[in-house]
N, C-alpha and C positions, 0 to 999 in steps of 0.2 A: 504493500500500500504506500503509493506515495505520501508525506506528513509533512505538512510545514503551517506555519500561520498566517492567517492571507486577513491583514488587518488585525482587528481584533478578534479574530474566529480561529480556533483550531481545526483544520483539514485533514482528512482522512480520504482517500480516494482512490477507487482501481482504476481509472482512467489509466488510457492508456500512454504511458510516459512519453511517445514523440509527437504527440499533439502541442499547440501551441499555446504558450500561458495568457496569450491575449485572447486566445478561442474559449478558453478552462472561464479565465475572469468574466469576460462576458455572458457567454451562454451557458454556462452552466451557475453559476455564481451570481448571474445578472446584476453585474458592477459595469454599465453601459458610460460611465462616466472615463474610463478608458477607451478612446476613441479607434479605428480602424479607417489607416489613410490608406498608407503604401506598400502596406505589409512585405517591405523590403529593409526595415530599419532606418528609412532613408528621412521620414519627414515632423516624428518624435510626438505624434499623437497620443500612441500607444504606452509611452512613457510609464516605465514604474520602478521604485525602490526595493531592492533585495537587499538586506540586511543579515550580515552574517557574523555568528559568534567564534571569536577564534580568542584564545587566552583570558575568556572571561570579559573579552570587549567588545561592542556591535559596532561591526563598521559597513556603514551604508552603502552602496553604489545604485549609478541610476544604469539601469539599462531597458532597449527597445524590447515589450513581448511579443511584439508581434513576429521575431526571428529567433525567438529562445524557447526549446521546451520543456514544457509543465513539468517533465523529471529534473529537470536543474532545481528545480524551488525546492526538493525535498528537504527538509531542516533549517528551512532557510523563514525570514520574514519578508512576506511579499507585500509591499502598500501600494494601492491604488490612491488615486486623489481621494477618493471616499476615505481611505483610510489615514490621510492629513488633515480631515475637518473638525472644528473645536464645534461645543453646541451654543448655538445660538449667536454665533459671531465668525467674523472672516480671521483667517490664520494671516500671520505677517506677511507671510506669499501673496496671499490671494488681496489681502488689502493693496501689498502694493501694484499689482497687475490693477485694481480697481482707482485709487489712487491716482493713478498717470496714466488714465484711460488705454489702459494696453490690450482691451479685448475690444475685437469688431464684431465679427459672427461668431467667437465663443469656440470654435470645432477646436483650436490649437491649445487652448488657454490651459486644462488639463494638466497639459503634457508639459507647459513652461512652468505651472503651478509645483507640479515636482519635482522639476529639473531642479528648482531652483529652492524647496526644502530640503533636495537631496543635497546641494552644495551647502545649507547651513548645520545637516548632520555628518557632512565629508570633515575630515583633518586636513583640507588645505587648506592654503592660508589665505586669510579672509583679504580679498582685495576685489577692485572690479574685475580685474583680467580672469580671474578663475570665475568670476561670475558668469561673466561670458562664457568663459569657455566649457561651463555647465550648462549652457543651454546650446549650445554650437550645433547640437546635433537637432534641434526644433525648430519647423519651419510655420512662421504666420502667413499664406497665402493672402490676407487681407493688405500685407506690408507695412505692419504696423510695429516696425521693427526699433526704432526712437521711441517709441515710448513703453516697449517692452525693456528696451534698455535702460530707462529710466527708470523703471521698476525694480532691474536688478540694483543700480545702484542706490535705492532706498533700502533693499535687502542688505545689502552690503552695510549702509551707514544704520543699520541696528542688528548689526552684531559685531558693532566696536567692541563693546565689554565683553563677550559672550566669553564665558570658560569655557575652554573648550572640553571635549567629550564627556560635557556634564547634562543629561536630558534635563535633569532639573532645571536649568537655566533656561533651556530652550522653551522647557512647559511654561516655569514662567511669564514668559516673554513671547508668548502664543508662537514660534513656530509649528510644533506638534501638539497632541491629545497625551492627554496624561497615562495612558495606558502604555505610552512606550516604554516608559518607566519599569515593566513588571514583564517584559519583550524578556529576556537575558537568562532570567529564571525559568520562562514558560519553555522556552527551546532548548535551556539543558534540560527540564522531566519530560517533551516529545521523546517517544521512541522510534527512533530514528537507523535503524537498523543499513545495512548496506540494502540497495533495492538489488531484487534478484532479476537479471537480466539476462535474458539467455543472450545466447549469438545472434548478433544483427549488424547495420551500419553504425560503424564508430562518430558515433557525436558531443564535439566537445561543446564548444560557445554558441556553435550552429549559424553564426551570420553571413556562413555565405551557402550553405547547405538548405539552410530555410528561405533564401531568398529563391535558390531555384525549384526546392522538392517539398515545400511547405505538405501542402496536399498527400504526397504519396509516404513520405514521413509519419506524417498523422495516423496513418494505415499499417504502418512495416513495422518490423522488429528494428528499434535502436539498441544501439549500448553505447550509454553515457557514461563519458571519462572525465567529465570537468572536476570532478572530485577525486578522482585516484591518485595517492598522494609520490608514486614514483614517477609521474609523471609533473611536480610539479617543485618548485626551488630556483634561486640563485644563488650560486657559489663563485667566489672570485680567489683562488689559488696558484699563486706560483706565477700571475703575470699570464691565467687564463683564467676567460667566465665562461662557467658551462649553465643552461639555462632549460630548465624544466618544457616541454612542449604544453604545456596549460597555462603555463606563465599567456598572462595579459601585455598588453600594451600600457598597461595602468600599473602593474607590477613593475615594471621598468621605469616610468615615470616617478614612481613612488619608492623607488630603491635609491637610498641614499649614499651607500657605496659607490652605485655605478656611476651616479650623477657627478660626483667629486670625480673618476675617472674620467669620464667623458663629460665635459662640463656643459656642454653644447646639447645632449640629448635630447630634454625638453624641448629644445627650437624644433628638433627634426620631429620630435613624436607629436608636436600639435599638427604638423601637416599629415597625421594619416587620420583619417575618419574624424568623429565628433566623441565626444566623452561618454555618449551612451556605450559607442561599437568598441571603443577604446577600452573601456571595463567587462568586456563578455566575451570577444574575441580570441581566440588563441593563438598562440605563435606558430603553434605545429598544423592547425588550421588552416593556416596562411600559407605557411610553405607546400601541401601538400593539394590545394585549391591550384595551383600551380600555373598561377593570373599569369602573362607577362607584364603583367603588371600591377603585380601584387607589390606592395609600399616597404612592408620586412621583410622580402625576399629579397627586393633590390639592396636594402641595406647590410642585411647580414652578407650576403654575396659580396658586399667592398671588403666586407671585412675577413674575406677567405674561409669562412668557416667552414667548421663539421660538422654533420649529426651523427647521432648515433641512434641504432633504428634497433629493435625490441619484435620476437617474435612472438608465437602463443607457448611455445617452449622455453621462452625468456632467453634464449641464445640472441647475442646482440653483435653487432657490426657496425662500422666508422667508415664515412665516405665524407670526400668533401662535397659540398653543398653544389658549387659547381660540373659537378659531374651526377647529383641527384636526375637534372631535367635530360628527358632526351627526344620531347618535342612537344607538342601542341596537348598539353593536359595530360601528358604521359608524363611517367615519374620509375626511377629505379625502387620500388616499394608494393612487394607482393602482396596479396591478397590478406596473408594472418599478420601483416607485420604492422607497427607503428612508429610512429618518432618517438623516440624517450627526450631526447637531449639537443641543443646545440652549443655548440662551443667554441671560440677563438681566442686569439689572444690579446690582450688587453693593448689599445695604442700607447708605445714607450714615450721617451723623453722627446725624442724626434718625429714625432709619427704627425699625422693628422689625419682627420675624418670630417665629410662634408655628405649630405644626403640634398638632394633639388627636389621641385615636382612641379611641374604646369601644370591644371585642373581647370576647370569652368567655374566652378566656387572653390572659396576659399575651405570651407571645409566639408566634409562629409560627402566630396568625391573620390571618384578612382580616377586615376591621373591618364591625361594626354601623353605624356613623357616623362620620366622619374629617374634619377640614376643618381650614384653616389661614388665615394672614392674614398679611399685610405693610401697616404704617403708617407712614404718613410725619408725624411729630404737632413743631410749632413754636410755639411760643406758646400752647400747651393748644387748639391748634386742626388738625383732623385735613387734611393740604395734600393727601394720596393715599391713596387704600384697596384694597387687591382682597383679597379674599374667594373663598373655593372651601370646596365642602365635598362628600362621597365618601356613596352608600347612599341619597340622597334624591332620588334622578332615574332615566334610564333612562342619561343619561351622565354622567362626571365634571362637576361644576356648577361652572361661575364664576356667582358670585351679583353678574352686571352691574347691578340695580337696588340692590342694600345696598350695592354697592361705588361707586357713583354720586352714591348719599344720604349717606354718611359723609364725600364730600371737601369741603369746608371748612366742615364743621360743628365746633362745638366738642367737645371730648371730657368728655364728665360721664354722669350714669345719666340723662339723661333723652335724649340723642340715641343710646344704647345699647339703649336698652330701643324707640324708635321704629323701631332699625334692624334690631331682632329681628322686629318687627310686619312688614317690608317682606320678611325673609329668608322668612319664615314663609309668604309669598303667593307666591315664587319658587319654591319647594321642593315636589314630589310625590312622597312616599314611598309605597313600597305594603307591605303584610304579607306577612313571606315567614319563614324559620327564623332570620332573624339578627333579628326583631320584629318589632310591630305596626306601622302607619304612627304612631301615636299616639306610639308609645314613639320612634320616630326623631325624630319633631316634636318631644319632650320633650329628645333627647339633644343633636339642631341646635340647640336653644333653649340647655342648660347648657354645650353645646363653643364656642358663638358668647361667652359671657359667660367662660368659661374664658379664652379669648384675654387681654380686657381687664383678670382680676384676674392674670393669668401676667405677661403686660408690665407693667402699671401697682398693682401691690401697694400703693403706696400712699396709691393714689387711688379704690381700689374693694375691696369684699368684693364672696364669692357672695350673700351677705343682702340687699347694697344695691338686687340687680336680682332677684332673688326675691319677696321683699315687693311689689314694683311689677307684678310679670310675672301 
């Protein structure tokens, strides 16, 4: 039986675990106050809170249900806006969406409404930019987007004082309903057992799985791995991070270690999706959807790494990642096997890392063109290069001949603008709705030169390889 608490109700349920938690809340639940737009995760209707106890602490995330299924929620707290409502008065959310008149027709309101209790139950830190970027994945079709954003920052400027991870504070101060208070206790006496799953399709975060198989999902045997705990961790030893395949995108952002290593990471991980997809997503998901132009494919790919892949015998194998793809949604990964791991090695004293992406919007697209790089540059002379770049093949591209030609050439515009001329004979784009092949050759051309004025500012403009190019 699947169990979790959906508000303030205890769940009990033999539904069947790959159906969708937006389908379970509405029609069976009939909490229609969670709305059905796009049922691709793409436009944050559907918006709800998953609250999960780990160490005796509830930490919130907002994620889309319309691409998540009902077996992920088991031991979990699931709130719907019905379940942020105080009685007889507006919660700090919803006053300020009312406030700075930030509803028109109401269908979006919902989903900004939790987006953005979900940001004052989050441990980030309280400013506007995370405000925003807890609603990034919610779309107002009316375009009433100034005065939703004024909304958040009235949210923001009343939880100056807020302690953090204190509900108490929050009830006070009408973000939530006082029952959350009693959430902690009520989920460690759920019996919450492992759910018994036979043999089916492996589903972790399911965003991109539900985006295409919604339906037939609902219907099939799944087996859900977002809980299986060797499948999940980061570890940073010896000058390598090996990284769980359930690891989030949210895991990463929220890893303190890795940030200090790679200081720049946040910049790159706001440009993949919106903070809903960013917290349910997996990493082994991603690589194994096997987009060309998947957003952590192209990145880990600069960064040369490994997987290590896990069979039903638990017998396990080490490939590099660049030699995972071997065409068009094909993948070196038999039938019983999965990703356990990935892992590289950390950039040293000399190194650098840079990740692009051109999209239509700013967030919660999939990119026109993506590519990224790691150098290793000592004496103005380049000692390692790898190069990937996403939209210019039928698979994610490690670009082996540019990354080949860059290592111990000097770094200046004229071994940049040669190593463009070699990118450019590697690369097959074709014309499709995200552009021409012309326009992608043009975008590989400015994202590849993007790299070298982003790391080395004071060694290059865009002009210097323009002019030349």
């Amino acid at each position: 039986m699947i169990t979790f608490i959906l508000n303030n109700k205890t769940i009990k349920t033999p539904e069947h675990s790959g159906i969708t938690l937006l389908d379970f809340v509405r029609y069976q639940q009939r909490l229609t106050g969670t709305k059905i737009g796009c049922r691709e995760g793409d436009c944050g209707a559907c918006t709800v809170l998953v609250g999960t106890l780990t160490n005796n602490t509830m930490e919130y995330q907002s994620i889309t249900s319309c691409i998540s299924p009902l077996g992920n929620a088991h031991g979990k707290h699931i709130v719907t806006v019905e379940g942020t409502n105080l009685k007889n008065k507006l919660t700090a959310a919803q006053q300020a969406m009312k406030a700075n008149y930030a509803t028109q027709c109401g269908f979006c309101t919902p989903g900004f409404v939790v987006a953005l209790t979900g940001f004052a139950l989050s441990n980030s830190e309280n400013n506007y930019s995370n405000a925003i970027d807890a609603i990034s994945g919610n779309i107002c079709r009316c375009t009433g987007y100034k005065a939703i954003e004024k909304a958040a920052h009235q949210v923001v400027k009343k939880l100056e004082n807020q302690e953090k991870n204190t509900f108490k504070w929050l009830i006070e101060n009408e973000f939530i309903p006082d029952y959350f208070e009693g959430i902690p206790e009520r989920l460690k006496d759920l019996e919450t057992k492992d759910l018994n799953q036979p043999k089916g399709k492996y589903v972790s975060g399911g965003t991109d799985l539900y985006v295409q198989q919604a339906d037939n999902l609902a219907d099939r045997t799944v087996h859900l791995i977002a809980e299986k705990d060797y499948l999940k961790g980061i570890s940073i030893e010896n000058g390598k991070c090996t990284i769980g395949t359930n690891i989030t995108v949210s895991d990463l952002w929220n890893h303190k270690k890795l940030n200090s290593l790679l200081p720049n990471l946040r910049t790159h991980l706001k440009l993949v999706s919106s903070e809903q997809i960013r917290n349910m997503a997996s990493l082994g998901g991603n690589l194994v959807n096997a987009s060309p132009i998947g957003d952590m494919t192209i990145f880990f790919l600069a960064l040369n790494s490994e997987i290590t892949i896990i069979n039903s015998e638990e017998k396990e194998r080490t490939i590099l990642l660049k030699d995972f793809y071997q065409g068009y949604k094909t993948f070196d990964l038999n039938e019983s096997e999965l990703l356990k791991a990935i892992s590289f090695k950390l950039p040293a004293k000399h190194s650098f890392f840079n990740f692009e992406k051109v999209c239509k919007r700013t967030h919660l697209d999939i990119a026109s063109v993506n590519s990224a790089i790691h150098l290793s540059v000592e004496n103005e002379t380049i000692t390692e290069a790898n190069v990937s770049i996403g939209g210019v093949a039928a698979i994610p591209k490690y670009l082996h001949d540019t990354s080949a030609f860059l290592k111990g050439k000097q770094l200046n515009t004229e071994t940049i603008l040669e190593a463009n001329a070699m990118l450019q004979k590697e690369i097959a784009p074709i014309s499709d709705v995200r552009g021409t092949s012309d326009y992608k050759r043009l975008l590989a051309r400015q994202l590849f030169f993007a790299h070298f004025t982003t790391l080395f500012p004071n060694n290059f403009t865009l002009n210097d390889f323009v002019q030349h190019a």
